[in-house]
C-alpha positions in Angstrom: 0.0 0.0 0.0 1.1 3.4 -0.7 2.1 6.1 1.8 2.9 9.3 2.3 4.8 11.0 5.5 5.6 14.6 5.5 6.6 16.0 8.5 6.9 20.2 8.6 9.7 20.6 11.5 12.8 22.3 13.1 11.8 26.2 12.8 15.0 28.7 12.3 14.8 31.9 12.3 17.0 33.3 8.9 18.6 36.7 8.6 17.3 38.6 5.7 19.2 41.5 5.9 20.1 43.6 8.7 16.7 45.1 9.2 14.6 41.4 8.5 14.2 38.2 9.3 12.0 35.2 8.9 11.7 32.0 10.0 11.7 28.7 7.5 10.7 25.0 8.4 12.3 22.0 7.4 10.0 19.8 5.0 10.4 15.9 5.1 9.3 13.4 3.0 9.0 9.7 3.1 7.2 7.9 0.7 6.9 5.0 -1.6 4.5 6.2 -4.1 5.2 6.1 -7.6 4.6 9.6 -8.2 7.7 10.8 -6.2 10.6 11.0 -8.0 12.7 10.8 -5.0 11.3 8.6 -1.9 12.9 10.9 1.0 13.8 14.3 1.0 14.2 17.4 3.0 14.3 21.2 1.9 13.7 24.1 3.9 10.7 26.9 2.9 9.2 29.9 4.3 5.2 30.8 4.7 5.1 33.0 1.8 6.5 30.2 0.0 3.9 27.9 1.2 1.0 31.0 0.1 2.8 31.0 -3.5 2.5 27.2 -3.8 -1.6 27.1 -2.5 -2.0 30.0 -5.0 -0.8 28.1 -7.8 -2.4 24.9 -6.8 -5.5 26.6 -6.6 -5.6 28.2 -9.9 -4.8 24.7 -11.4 -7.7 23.0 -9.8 -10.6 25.8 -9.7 -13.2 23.5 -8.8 -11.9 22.6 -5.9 -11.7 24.0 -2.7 -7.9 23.9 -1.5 -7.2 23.2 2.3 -6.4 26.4 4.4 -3.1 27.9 5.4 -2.6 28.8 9.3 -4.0 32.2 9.2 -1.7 35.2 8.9 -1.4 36.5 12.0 -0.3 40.5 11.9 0.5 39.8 15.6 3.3 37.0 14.5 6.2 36.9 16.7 8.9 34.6 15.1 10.5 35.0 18.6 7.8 33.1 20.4 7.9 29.4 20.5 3.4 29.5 20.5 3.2 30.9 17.4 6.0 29.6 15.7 4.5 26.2 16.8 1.2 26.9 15.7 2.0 27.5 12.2 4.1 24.5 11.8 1.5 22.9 13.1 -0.8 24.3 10.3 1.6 24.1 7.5 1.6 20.5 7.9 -1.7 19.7 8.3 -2.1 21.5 5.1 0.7 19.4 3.3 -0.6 16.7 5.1 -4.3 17.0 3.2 -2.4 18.4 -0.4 -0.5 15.0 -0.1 -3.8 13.3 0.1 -5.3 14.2 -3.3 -4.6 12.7 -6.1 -5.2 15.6 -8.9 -2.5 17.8 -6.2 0.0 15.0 -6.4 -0.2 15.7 -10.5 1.3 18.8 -10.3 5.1 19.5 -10.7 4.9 22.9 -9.2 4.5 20.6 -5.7 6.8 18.2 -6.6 9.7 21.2 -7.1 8.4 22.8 -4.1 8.9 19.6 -1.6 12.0 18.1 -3.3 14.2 21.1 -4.8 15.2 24.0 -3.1 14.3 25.5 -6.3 12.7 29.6 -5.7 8.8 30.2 -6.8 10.1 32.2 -10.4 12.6 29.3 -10.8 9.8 26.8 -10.1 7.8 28.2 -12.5 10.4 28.6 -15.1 11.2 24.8 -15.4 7.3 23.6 -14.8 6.7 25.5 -18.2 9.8 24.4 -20.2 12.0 27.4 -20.1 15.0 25.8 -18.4 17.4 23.4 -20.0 16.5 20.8 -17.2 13.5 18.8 -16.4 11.3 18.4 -13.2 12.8 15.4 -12.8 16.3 16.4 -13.5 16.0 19.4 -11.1 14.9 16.8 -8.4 17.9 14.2 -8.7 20.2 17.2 -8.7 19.3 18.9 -5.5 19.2 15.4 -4.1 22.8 14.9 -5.4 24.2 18.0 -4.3 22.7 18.8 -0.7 22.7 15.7 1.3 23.3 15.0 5.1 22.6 11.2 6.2 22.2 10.1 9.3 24.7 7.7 9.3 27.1 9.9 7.9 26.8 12.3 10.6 27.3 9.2 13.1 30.8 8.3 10.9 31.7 12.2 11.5 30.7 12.1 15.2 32.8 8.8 15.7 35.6 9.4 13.7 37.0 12.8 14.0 34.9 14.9 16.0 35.1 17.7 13.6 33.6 20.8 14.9 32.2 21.9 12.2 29.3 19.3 11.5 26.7 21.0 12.7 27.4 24.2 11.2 24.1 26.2 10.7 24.4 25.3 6.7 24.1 22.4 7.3 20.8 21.3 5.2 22.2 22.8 2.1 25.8 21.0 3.1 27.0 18.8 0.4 27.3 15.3 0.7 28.1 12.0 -1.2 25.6 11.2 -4.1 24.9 7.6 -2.8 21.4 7.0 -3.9 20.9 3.8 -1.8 20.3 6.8 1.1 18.3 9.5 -0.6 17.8 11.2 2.7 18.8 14.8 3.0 18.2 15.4 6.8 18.9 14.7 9.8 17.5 11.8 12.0 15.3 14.7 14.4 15.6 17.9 15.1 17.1 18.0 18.4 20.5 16.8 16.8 20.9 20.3 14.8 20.9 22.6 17.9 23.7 24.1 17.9 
């Protein structure tokens, strides 16, 4: 039978520039569905990423109703753990019922968006054929090129201690391309404090 996990997780709060920040969430996948073109993965995104991708969902499928986004709050504070909470909370329930549908699960724009690290314009630009790569193509690439496995962080940890391996990068941190482990996270959350 076929499954889909997606768990929204591990909140950071990201310097814009000197005068804004914002906070992004981890997205995981697990899966064995055939309309995955990688089984795991891991990117980080941002709420307005997460608007872009319901508006575009939703102007592909006009007769239906999309699920709801947590509701933007003009009273967010990104440095209270409550409301940060809350809208991982929501952003995954929302993933969680997108994941669910069939006609969603046809469209590359949320294949891009939960696999490739790709941006909204440069989403758009390869769903409609103006890029030299393929969805596809875009998806084994960022799997190649920004991995962290689990058991290469326990080789790190037991072998030579280095300092550096949990470096704030470290989800866009490249790694070996060994596609028997097509993971790019962590095993939890609690491992990247820092």
């Amino acid at each position: 039978q076929e499954f889909v996990t997606v768990l929204v997780r591990d909140p950071r709060t990201q310097k814009e520039d000197s005068w804004h920040s914002y906070v992004d969430y981890e997205i995981f996948i697990h899966t064995n569905s055939m309309c995955f073109t990688r089984k795991t993965s891991c990117v980080r995104r941002r709420f307005r990423e997460f608007v872009w991708l319901r508006q575009r969902l939703q102007s592909n499928a006009v007769l239906m109703q999309l699920p709801e986004l947590p509701s933007k709050n003009p009273f967010f504070n990104m440095n209270n753990p409550h409301h940060v909470d809350h809208r991982r909370q929501g952003l995954q329930e929302f993933l969680e019922k997108i994941l669910q549908d069939a006609l969603m699960l046809s469209d590359s724009r949320l294949h891009l968006f939960l696999q490739t690290q790709l941006s909204p314009e440069d989403i758009e630009a390869c769903v409609s054929g103006q890029t030299k790569y393929s969805v596809a193509d875009a998806i084994h690439k960022f799997a190649s090129l920004n991995r962290r496995f689990p058991i290469e962080d326990e080789e790190r940890k037991e072998g030579k201690n280095d300092a550096d391996s949990d470096s704030e990068s470290s989800s866009s941190g490249l790694g070996p391309s060994d596609d028997s482990i097509s993971c790019g996270c962590k095993a939890s959350p609690a491992s990247e404090e820092s």
